[in-house]
Residue, then its C-alpha position, 0 to 999 in steps of 0.5 A: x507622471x514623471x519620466x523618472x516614475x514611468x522609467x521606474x514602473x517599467x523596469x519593475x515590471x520587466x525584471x518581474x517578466x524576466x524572473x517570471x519567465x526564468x522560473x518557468x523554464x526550470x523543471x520540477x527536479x531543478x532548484x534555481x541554484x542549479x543543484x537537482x534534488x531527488x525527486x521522492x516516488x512513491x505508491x498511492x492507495x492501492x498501488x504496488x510497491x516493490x523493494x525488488x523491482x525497479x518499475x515500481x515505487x519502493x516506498x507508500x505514499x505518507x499515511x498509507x499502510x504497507x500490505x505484504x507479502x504479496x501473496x498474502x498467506x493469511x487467512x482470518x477466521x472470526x477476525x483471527x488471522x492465521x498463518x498458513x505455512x511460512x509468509x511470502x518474501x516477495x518484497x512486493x506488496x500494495x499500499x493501503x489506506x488503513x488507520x481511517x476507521x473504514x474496513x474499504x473493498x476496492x478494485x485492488x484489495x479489500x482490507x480485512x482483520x489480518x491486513x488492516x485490523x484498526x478498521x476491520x477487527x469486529x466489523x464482520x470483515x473476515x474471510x470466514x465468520x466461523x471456523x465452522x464455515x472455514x471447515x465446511x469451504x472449498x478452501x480447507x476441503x481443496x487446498x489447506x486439508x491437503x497441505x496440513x497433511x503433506x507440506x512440512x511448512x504448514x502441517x502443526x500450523x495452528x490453522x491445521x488444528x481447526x478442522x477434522x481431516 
C-alpha cells in the first residue's frame, strides 16, 4: 500500500472517531447547531395527566384517551352512563388505552361503557348490568338515594328517576 492511501484511510477513520465522539457528548434536548428543542412530555396508559399541576404531564402520550374528570362522576348501568350531579373540573385525568377493541382492567383504572364505550359497550362491562342491581346496591341505598333527595346539583338527574325513594 501506498503512504498516500494509508495517509487517506487514517484521516478517515479520525474525523469519523472525532464526529462520533462529538455526538455523544450532546444531550437529548441538543441539537448539533446548538439550538435546544422543547422536549415533548407526556403520560403513558394509565398514567396521570394534569392541566393544573405541574408535576404531571399535561398531555396523553399519541394513541391514548384522555379519561376525566378525575373523579369520575359516572355511573353506567346497562352500558348507559349517567351522570351523577355536575362532573368534576379537576383538570386531572389518566390516560387510557382506548380504541383497540379490548374493554382492559388494570392496576390503574378499568375501562367501562362510560370512559371508553368503543371497547366496552355490550361487552357485559358496566358498573351495573340492570338498573334492578343498581337499585338494589349500596351505592343507591347509601349514597345516590341521599343525595337525589337533598343536593340541588343532582336531584331531577335522570339517575334519580331509576329507583323508588
Amino acid at each position: 500500500m501506498s503512504k498516500t492511501l494509508i495517509t487517506i484511510i487514517i484521516i478517515i477513520l479520525a474525523a469519523g472517531l472525532g464526529y462520533w465522539v462529538y455526538q455523544s457528548t450532546l444531550t437529548p434536548e441538543e441539537e448539533p447547531n446548538g439550538e435546544e428543542t422543547e422536549e415533548i412530555v407526556c403520560a403513558g396508559d394509565g398514567e396521570v395527566f394534569s392541566t393544573v399541576q405541574d408535576e404531571y404531564p399535561d398531555q396523553c402520550c399519541e394513541g391514548l384517551k384522555e379519561w376525566t374528570p378525575i373523579p369520575d362522576t359516572r355511573f353506567s348501568i346497562a352500558d348507559i352512563c349517567y351522570q351523577i350531579g355536575q362532573p368534576s373540573e379537576s383538570g386531572m385525568g389518566l390516560c387510557i388505552e382506548c380504541g383497540n377493541g379490548i374493554c382492559e382492567n388494570h392496576m390503574a383504572y378499568n375501562e367501562n361503557p362510560c370512559n371508553c364505550p368503543e371497547d366496552c359497550a355490550g361487552k357485559n362491562k358496566s358498573h351495573f348490568s340492570s338498573i334492578e342491581e343498581f337499585c338494589q346496591s349500596n351505592d343507591w341505598k347509601m349514597s345516590i338515594s341521599d343525595a337525589c333527595q337533598n343536593q340541588e346539583t343532582i336531584i331531577g338527574s335522570p339517575i334519580c328517576e331509576l329507583c323508588s325513594f
